[in-house]
N, C-alpha and C positions, 0 to 999 in steps of 0.2 A: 802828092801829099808827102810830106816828111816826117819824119820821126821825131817823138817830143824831147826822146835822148838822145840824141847823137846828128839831130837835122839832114841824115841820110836817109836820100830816096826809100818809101817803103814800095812793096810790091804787094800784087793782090796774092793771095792764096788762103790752105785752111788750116786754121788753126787750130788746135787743138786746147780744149778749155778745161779746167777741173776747179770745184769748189769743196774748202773742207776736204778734201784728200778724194772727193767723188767727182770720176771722171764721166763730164756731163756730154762729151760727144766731141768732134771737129764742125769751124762754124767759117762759113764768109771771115774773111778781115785783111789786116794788110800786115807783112813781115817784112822787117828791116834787117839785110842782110850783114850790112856791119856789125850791129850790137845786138841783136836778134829780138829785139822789142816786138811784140808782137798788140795789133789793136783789131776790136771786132768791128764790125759793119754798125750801126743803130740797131737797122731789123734783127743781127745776127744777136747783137746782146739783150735784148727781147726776149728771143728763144732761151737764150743761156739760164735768163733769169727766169723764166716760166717753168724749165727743168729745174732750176732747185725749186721753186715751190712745188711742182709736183711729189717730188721726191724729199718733203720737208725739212730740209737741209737750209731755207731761205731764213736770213735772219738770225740764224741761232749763233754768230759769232756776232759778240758786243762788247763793250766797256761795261767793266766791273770796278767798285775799289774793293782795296785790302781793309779785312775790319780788323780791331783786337778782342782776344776774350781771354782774360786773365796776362798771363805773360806770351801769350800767343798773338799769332798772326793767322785770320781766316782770309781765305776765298770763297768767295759766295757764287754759287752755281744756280741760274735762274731756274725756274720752272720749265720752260719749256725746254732748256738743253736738256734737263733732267731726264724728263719726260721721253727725251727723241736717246737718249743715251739706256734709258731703265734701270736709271740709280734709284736708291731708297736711300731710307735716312738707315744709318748706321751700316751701311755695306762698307766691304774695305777696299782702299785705295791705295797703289803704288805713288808718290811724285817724287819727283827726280829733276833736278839743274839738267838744261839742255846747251849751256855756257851760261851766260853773265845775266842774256836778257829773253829766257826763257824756260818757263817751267812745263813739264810734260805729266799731265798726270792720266793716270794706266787703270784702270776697272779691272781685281781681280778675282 
């Protein structure tokens, strides 16, 4: 098997997987020594993926737009990240440039 980056031989070994910044375990897959591209097995992304649902972490990263309200710009935060975070309406919030093409916002 080859790598989809760099078409160098991958090898088997485990891999170590996280989602959302939750480290869900090491899983079957195969590592590419040159670029260090790393792919799970089928069965092994099964499991991966059955850990975030357990752990409700599945799904809650999605495509949002940006709305306006007066001379502003929102972000709208769905329901369920809400929900899995324990925001309300009116709590406050740090957000902060993370560079150019990402915003980080901080619950505090």
């Amino acid at each position: 098997m080859l790598c989809p980056m760099c078409n160098s031989k991958l090898k088997k070994g485990k891999v170590k997987e996280e989602y959302l910044g939750h480290e869900l375990g090491e899983f079957e897959g195969f590592i590419c020594k040159k670029c260090g591209e790393t792919l799970l097995t089928e069965e092994s992304a099964k499991m991966a993926q059955q850990k975030t649902k357990e752990r409700g972490i599945f799904g809650l990263a999605e495509k949002t737009k940006i709305s306006r309200n007066g001379n502003s710009l929102m972000v709208r935060i769905k329901k369920q990240m809400a929900e899995y975070l324990g925001l309300t309406e009116g709590e406050e919030v740090i957000i902060r440039p993370e560079g150019k093409k990402k915003l980080v916002v901080e619950v505090i």
